[in-house]
N, C-alpha and C positions, 0 to 999 in steps of 0.2 A: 473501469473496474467491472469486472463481468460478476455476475448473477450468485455466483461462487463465491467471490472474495478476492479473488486471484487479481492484482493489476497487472495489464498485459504491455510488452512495450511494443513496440512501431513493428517490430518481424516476429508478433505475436509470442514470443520469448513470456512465461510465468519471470515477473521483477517479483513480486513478493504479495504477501497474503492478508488479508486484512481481516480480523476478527467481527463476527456480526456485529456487538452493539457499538460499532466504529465506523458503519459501511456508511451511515446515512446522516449528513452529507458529507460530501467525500469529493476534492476534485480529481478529474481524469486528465488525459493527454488532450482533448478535445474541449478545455475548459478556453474560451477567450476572456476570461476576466476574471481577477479573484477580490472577491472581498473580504479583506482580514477577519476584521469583527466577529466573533460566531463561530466562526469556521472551525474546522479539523486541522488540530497541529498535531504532527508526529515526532516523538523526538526516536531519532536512528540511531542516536551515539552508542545503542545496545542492539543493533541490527546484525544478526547473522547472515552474511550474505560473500558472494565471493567463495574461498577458500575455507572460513569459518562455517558456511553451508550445514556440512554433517554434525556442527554440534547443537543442533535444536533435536531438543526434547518434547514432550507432552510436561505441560506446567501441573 
């Protein structure tokens, strides 16, 4: 997760954007171990991504 928000994948490609009071804590690509409990769950089932891309708005 860079500085920004933006997770990056493996050929530095923007995957998708993560709003501040979400960033911390946050796993990356670089994560060896996850511990559920606590942690950051995302749910994507409303993720605009792919083709859907151009229909994000300002909330």
């Amino acid at each position: 997760l860079r500085p920004d928000g933006w997770m990056m994948g493996p050929n530095h490609q923007l995957i998708f954007w993560v709003p501040p009071a979400s960033r911390h804590p946050f796993y990356s690509p670089g994560t060896a171990m996850v511990i559920p409990r606590g942690g950051v769950e995302l749910d994507l089932s409303r993720m605009a991504h792919g083709t859907r891309w151009s229909s994000c708005r300002d909330a």
